[in-house]
Biopython code that builds the backbone (N, CA, C, O; Angstrom):
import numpy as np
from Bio.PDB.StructureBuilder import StructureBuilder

atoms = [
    (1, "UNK", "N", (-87.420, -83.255, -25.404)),
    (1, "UNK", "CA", (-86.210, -84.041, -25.551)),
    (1, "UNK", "C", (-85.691, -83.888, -26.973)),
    (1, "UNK", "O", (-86.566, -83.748, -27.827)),
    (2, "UNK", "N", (-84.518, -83.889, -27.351)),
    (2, "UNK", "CA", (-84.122, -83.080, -28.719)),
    (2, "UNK", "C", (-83.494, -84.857, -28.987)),
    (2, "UNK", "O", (-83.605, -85.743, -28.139)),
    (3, "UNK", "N", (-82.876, -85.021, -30.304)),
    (3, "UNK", "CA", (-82.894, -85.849, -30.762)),
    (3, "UNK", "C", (-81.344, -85.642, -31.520)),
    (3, "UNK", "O", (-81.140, -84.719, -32.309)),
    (4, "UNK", "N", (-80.420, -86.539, -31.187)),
    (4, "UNK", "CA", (-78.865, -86.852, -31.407)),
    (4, "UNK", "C", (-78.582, -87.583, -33.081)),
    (4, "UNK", "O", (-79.231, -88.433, -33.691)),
    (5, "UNK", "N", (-77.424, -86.876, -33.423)),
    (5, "UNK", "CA", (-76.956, -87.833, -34.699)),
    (5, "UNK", "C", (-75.470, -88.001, -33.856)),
    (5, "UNK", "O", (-74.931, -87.119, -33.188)),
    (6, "UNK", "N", (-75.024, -89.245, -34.061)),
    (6, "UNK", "CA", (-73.738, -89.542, -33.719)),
    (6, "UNK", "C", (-73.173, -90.475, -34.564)),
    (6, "UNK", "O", (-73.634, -91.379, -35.261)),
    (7, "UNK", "N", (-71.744, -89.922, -34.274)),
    (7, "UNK", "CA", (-70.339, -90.742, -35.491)),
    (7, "UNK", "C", (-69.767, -91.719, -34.731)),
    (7, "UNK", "O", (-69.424, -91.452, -33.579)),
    (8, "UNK", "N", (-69.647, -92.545, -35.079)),
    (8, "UNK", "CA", (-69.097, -93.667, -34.299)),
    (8, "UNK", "C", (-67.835, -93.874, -35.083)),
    (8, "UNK", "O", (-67.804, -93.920, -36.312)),
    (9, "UNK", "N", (-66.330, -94.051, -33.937)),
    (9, "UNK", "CA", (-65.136, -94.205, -34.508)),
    (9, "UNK", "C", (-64.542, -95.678, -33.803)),
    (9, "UNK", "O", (-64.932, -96.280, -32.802)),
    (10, "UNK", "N", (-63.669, -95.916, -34.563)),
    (10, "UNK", "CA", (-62.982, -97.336, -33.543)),
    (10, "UNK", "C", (-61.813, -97.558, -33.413)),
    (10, "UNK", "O", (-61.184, -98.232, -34.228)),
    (11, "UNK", "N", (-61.320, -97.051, -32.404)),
    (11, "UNK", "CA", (-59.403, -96.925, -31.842)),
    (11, "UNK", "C", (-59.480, -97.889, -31.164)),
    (11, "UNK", "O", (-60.497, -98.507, -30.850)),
    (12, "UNK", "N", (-57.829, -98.197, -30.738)),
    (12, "UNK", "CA", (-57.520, -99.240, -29.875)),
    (12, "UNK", "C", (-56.406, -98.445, -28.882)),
    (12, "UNK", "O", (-55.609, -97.627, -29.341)),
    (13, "UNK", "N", (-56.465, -98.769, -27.601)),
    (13, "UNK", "CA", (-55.887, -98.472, -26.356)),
    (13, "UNK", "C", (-55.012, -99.166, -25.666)),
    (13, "UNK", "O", (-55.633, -99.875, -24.874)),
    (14, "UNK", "N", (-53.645, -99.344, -25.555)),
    (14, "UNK", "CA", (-52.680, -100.199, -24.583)),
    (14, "UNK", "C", (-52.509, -99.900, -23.345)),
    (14, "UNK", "O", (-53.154, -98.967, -22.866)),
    (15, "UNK", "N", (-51.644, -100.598, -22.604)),
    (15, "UNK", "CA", (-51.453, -100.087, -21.555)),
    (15, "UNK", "C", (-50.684, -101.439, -20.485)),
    (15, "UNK", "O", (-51.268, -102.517, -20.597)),
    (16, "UNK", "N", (-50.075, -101.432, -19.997)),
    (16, "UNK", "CA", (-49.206, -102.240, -19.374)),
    (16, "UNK", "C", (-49.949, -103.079, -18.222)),
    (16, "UNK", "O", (-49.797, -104.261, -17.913)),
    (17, "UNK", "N", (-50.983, -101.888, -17.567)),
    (17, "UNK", "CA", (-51.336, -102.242, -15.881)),
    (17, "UNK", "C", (-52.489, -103.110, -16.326)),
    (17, "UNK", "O", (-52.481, -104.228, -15.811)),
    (18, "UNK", "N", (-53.581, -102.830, -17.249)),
    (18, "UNK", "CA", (-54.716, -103.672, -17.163)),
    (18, "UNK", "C", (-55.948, -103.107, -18.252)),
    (18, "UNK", "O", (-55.877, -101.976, -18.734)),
    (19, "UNK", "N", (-57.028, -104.011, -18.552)),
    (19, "UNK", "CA", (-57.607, -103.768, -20.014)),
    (19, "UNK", "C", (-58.363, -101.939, -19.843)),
    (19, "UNK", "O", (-58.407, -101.026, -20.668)),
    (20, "UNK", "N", (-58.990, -102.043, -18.025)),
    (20, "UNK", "CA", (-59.166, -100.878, -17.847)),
    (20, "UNK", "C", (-58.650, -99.757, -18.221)),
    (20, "UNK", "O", (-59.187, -98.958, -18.988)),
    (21, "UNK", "N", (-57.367, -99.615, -17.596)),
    (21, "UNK", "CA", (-56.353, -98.237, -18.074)),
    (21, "UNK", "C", (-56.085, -98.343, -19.353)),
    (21, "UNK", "O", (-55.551, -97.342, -19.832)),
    (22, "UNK", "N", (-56.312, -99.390, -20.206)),
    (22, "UNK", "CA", (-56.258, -99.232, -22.197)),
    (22, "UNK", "C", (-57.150, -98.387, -22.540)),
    (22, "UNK", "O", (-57.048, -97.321, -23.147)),
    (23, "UNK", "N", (-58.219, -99.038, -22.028)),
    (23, "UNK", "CA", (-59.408, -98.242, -22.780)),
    (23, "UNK", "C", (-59.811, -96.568, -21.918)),
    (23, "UNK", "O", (-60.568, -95.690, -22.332)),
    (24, "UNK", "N", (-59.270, -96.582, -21.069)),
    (24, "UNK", "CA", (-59.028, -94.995, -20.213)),
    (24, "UNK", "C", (-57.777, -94.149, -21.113)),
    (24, "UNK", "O", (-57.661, -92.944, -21.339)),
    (25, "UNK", "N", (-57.099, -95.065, -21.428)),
    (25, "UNK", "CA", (-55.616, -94.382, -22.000)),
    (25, "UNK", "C", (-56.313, -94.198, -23.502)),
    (25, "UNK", "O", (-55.835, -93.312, -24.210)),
    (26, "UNK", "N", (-57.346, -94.940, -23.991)),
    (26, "UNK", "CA", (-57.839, -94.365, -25.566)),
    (26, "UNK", "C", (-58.669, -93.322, -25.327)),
    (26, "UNK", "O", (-58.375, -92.280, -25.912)),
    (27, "UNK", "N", (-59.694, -93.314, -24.579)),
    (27, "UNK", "CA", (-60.553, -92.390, -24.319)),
    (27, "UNK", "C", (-59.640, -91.228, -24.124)),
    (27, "UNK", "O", (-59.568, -90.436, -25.063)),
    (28, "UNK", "N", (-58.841, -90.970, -22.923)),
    (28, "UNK", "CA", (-58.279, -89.737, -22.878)),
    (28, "UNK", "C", (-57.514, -89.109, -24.126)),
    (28, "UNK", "O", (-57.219, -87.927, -24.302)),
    (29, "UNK", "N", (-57.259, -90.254, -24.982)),
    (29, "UNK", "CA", (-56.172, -89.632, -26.309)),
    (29, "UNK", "C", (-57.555, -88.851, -27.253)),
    (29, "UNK", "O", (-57.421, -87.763, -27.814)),
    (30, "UNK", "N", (-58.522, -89.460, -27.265)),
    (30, "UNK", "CA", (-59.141, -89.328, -28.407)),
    (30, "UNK", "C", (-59.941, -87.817, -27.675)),
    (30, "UNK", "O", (-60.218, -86.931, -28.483)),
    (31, "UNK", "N", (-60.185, -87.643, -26.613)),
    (31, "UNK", "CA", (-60.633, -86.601, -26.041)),
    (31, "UNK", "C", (-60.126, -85.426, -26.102)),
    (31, "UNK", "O", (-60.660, -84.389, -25.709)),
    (32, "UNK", "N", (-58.875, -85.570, -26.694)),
    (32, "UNK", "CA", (-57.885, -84.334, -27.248)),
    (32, "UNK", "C", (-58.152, -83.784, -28.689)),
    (32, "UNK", "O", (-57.580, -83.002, -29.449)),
    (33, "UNK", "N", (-59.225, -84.512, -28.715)),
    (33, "UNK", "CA", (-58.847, -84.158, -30.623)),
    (33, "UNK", "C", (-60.170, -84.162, -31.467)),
    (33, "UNK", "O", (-60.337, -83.524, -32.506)),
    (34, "UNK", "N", (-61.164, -85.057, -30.800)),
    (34, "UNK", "CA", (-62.445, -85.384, -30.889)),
    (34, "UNK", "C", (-63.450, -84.538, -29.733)),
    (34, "UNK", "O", (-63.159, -84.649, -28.542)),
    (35, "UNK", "N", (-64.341, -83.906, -30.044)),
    (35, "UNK", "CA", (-65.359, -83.421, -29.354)),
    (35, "UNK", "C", (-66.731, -83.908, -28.807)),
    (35, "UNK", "O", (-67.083, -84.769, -29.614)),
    (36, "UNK", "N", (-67.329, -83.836, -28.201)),
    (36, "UNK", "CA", (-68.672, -84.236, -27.392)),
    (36, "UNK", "C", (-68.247, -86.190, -27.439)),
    (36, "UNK", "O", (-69.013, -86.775, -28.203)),
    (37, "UNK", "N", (-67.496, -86.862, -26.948)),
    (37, "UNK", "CA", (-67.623, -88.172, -26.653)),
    (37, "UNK", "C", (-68.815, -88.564, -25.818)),
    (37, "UNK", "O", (-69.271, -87.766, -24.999)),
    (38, "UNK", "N", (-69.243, -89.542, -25.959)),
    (38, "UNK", "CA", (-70.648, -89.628, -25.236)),
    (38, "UNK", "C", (-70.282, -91.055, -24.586)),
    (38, "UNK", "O", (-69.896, -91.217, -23.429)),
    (39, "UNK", "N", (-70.476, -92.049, -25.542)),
    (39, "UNK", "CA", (-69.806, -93.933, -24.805)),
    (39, "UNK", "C", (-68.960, -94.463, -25.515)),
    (39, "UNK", "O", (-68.444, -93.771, -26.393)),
    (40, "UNK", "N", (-68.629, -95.603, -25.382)),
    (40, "UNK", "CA", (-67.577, -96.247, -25.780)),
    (40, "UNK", "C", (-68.360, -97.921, -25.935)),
    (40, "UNK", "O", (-69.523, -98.151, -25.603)),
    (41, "UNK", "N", (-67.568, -98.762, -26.409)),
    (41, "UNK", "CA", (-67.704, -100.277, -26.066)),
    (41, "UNK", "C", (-66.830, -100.738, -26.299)),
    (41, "UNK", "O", (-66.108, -100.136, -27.094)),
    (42, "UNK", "N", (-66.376, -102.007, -25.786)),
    (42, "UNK", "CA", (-64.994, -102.444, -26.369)),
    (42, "UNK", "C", (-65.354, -103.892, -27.158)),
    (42, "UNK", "O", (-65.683, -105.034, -26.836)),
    (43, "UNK", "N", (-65.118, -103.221, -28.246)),
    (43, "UNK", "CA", (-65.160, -105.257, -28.968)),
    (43, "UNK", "C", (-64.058, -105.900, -29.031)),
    (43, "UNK", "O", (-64.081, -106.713, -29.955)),
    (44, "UNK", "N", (-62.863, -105.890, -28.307)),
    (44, "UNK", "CA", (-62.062, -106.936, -28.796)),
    (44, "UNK", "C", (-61.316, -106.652, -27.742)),
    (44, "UNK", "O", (-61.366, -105.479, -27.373)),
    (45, "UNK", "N", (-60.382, -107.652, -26.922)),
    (45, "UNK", "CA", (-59.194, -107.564, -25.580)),
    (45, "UNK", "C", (-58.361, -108.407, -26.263)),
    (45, "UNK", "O", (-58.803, -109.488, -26.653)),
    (46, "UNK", "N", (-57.280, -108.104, -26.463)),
    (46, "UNK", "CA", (-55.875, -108.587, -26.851)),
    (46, "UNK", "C", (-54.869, -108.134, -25.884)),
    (46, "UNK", "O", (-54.917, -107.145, -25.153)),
    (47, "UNK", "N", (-53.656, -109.303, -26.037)),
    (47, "UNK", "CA", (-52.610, -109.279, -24.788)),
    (47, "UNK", "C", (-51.132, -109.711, -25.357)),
    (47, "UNK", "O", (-50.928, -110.718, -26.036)),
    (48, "UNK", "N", (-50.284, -108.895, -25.008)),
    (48, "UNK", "CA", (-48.977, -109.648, -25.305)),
    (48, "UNK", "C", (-48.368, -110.643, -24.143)),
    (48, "UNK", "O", (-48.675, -110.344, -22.989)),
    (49, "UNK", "N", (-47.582, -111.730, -24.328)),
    (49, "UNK", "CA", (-46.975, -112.863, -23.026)),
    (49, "UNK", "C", (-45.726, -112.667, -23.552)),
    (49, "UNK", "O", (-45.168, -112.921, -24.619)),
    (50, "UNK", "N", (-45.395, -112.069, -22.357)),
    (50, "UNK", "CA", (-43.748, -112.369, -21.823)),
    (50, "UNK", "C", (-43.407, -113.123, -21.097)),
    (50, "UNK", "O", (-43.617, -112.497, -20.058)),
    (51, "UNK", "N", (-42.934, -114.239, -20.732)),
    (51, "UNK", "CA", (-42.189, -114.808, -19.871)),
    (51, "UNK", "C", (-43.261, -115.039, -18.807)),
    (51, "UNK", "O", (-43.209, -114.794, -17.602)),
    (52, "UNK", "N", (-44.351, -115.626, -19.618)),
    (52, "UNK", "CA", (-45.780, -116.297, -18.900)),
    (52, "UNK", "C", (-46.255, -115.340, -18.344)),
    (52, "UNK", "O", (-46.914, -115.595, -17.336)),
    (53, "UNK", "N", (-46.188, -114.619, -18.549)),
    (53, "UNK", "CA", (-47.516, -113.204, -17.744)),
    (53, "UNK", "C", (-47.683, -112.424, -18.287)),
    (53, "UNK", "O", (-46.679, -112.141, -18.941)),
    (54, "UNK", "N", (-48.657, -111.642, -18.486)),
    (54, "UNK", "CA", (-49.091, -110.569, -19.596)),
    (54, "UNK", "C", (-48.006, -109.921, -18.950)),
    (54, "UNK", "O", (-47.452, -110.071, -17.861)),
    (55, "UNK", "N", (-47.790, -108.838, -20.324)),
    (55, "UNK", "CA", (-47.058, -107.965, -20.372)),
    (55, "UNK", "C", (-48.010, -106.653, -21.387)),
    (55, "UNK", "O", (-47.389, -105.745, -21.940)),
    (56, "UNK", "N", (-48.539, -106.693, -21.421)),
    (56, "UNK", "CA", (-48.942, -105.725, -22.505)),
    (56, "UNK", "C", (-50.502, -105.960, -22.749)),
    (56, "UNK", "O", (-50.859, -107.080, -23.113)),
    (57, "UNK", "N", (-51.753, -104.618, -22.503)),
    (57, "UNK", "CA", (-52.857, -104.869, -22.910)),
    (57, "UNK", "C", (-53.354, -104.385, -24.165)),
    (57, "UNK", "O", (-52.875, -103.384, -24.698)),
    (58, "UNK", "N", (-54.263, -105.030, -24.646)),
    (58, "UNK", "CA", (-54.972, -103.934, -25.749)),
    (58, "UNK", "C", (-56.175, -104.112, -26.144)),
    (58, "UNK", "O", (-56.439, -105.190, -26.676)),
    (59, "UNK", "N", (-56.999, -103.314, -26.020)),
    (59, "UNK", "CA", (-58.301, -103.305, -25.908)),
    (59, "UNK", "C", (-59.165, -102.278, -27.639)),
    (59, "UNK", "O", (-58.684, -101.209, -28.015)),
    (60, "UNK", "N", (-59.787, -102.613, -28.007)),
    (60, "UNK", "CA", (-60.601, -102.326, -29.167)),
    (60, "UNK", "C", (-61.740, -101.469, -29.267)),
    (60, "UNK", "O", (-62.804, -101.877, -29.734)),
    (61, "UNK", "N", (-61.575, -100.326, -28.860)),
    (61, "UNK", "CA", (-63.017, -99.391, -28.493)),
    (61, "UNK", "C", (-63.660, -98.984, -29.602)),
    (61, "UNK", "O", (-62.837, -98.540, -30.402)),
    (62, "UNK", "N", (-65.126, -98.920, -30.144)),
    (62, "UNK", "CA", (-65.866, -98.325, -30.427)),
    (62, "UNK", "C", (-66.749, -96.806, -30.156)),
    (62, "UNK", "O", (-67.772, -96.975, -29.491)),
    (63, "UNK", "N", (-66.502, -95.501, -30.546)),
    (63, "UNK", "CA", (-66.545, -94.549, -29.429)),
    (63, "UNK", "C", (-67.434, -94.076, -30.269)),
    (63, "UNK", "O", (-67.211, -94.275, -31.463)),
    (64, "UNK", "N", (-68.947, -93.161, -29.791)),
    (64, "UNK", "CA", (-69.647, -92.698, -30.138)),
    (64, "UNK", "C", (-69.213, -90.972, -29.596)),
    (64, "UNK", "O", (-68.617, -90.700, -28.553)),
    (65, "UNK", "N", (-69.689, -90.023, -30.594)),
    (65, "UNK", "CA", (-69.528, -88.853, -29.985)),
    (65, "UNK", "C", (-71.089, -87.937, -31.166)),
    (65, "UNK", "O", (-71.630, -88.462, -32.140)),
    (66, "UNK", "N", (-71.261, -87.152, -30.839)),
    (66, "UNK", "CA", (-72.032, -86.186, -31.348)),
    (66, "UNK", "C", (-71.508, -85.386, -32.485)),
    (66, "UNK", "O", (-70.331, -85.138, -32.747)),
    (67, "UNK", "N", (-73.009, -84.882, -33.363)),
    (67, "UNK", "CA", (-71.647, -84.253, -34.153)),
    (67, "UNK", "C", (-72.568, -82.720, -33.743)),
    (67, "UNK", "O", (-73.619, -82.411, -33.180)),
    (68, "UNK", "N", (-71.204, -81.935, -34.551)),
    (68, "UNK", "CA", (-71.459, -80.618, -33.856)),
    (68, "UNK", "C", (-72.613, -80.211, -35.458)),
    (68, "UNK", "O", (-72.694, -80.640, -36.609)),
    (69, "UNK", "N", (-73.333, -79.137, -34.604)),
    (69, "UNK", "CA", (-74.130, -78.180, -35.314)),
    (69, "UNK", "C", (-73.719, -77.045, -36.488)),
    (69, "UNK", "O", (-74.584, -76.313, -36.968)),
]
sb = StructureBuilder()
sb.init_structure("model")
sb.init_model(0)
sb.init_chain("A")
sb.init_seg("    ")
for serial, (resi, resn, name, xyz) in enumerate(atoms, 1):
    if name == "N":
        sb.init_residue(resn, " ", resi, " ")
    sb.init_atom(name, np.array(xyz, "f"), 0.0, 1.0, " ", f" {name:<3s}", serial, name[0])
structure = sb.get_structure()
């Protein structure tokens, strides 16, 4: 079993439909640009209110990835 060093970064993700698709909509951004992603966590859910109902999500990810050799 070989043994990992990983960088841990922390973006935040919006998204209209729900906290899920935020943190899917960060992951996929950061997957463009960042290499070997491994997990995520989310520390923080924030919301905008419009006219008494969310309108707006946002979620706080922590993303671990590998670093390269």
């Amino acid at each position: 079993m070989s043994t990992h060093v990983y960088k841990k970064i922390e973006i935040v993700g919006t998204s209209t439909k729900s906290i899920e698709d935020a943190a899917d909509n960060a992951i996929q951004r950061a997957s463009k640009t960042i290499n070997n992603l491994r997990w995520f966590e989310i520390s923080e859910t924030r919301g905008d209110i419009e006219d008494g109902k969310v309108a707006h999500w946002q979620v706080t990810l922590k993303i671990g990835f590998t670093l390269e050799e």
